[in-house]
C-alpha positions in Angstrom: -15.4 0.4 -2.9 -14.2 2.8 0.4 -10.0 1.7 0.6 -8.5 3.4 3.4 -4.7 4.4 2.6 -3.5 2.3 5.1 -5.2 -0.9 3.3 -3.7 -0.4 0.4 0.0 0.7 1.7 -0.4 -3.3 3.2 -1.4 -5.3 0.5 0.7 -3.4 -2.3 3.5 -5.8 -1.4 0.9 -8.5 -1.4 -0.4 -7.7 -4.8 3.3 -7.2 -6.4 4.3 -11.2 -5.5 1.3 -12.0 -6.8 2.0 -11.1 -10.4 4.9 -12.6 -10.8 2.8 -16.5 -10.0 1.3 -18.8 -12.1 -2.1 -17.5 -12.3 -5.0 -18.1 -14.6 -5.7 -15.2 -17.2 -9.0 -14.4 -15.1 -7.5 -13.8 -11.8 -3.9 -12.1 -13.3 -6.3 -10.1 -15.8 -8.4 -8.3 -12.4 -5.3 -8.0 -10.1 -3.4 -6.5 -13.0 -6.4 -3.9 -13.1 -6.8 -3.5 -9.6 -2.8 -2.3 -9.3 -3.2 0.0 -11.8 -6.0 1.8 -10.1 -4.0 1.4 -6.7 -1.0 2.4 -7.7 -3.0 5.9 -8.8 -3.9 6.0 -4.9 -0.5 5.5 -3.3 1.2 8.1 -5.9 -0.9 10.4 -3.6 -0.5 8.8 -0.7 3.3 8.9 -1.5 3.7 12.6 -1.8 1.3 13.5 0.8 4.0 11.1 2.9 7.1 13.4 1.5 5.3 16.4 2.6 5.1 15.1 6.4 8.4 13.7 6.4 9.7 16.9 5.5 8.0 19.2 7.8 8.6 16.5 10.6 11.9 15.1 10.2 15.2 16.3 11.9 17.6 18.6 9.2 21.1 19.0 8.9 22.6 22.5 8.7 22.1 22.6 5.0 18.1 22.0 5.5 18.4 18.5 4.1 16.9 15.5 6.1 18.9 13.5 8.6 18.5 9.6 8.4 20.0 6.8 11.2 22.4 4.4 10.0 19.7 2.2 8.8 18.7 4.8 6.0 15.2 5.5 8.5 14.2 9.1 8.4 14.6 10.5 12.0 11.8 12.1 13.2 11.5 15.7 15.3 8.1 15.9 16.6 7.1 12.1 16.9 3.8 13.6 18.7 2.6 15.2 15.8 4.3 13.1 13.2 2.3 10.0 14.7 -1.3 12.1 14.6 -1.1 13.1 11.0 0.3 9.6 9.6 -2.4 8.2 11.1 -4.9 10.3 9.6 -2.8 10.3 6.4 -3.8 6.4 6.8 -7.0 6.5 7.5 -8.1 8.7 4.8 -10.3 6.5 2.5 -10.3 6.1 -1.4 -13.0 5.3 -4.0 -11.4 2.7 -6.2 -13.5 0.6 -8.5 -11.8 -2.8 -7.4 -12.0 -5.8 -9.7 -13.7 -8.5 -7.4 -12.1 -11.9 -7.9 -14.2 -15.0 -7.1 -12.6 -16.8 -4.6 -13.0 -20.3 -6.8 -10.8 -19.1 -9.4 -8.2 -18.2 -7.2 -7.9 -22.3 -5.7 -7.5 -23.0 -9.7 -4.2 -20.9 -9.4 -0.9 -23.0 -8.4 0.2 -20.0 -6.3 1.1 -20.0 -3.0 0.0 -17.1 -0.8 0.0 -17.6 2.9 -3.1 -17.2 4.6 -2.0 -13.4 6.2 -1.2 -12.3 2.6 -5.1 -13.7 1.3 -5.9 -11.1 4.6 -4.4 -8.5 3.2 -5.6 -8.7 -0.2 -9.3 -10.1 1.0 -11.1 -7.1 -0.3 -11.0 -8.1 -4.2 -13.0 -11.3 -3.4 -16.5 -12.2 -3.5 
């Protein structure tokens, strides 16, 4: 299945809450599976990330990057920076994804909001 970066940078959280509910060994057993081929993924995504935030960002005198008060990285070239994050998004993986019927998921006693089932809506059938 064709996961664009951006797709699985949003449901990462998604997927992390989700392990720690109630679920039934079916459904826990393919999201379990489906994070660890994820997680491979946004490793990447992660240092392609670092690599942009490095040539973009704002440096002190010493060469090491400047952050605001709120620990955000402050960017140089927003221009730029905003082109090649979104392509860095939109860059799509091939990730075998466990599909999880949808029925066994209403057998859980989870509760997931409607926006997080969005997020996540690619490993249904």
């Amino acid at each position: 299945m064709k996961i664009s970066n951006e797709k699985i940078v949003n449901s990462i959280g998604v997927l992390s809450k989700v392990t720690g509910m109630d679920l039934n060994i079916k459904v826990s057993y393919a999201i379990a599976k489906n994070i660890s081929k994820i997680e491979k993924e946004l490793e990447i995504y992660n240092k392609e990330k670092g690599k942009l935030i490095d040539k973009y960002a704002f440096k002190d005198e010493e060469g090491k990057i400047k952050s605001n008060k709120d620990g955000a990285v402050d960017i140089d070239d927003i221009e730029n920076w905003n082109k090649d994050i979104k392509e860095l998004l939109e860059i799509e993986n091939d990730i075998d994804i466990h599909l999880i019927e949808i029925e066994d998921l209403s057998k859980c006693s989870c509760n997931i909001t409607p926006g997080e089932l969005m997020l996540i809506s690619y490993m249904f059938k």
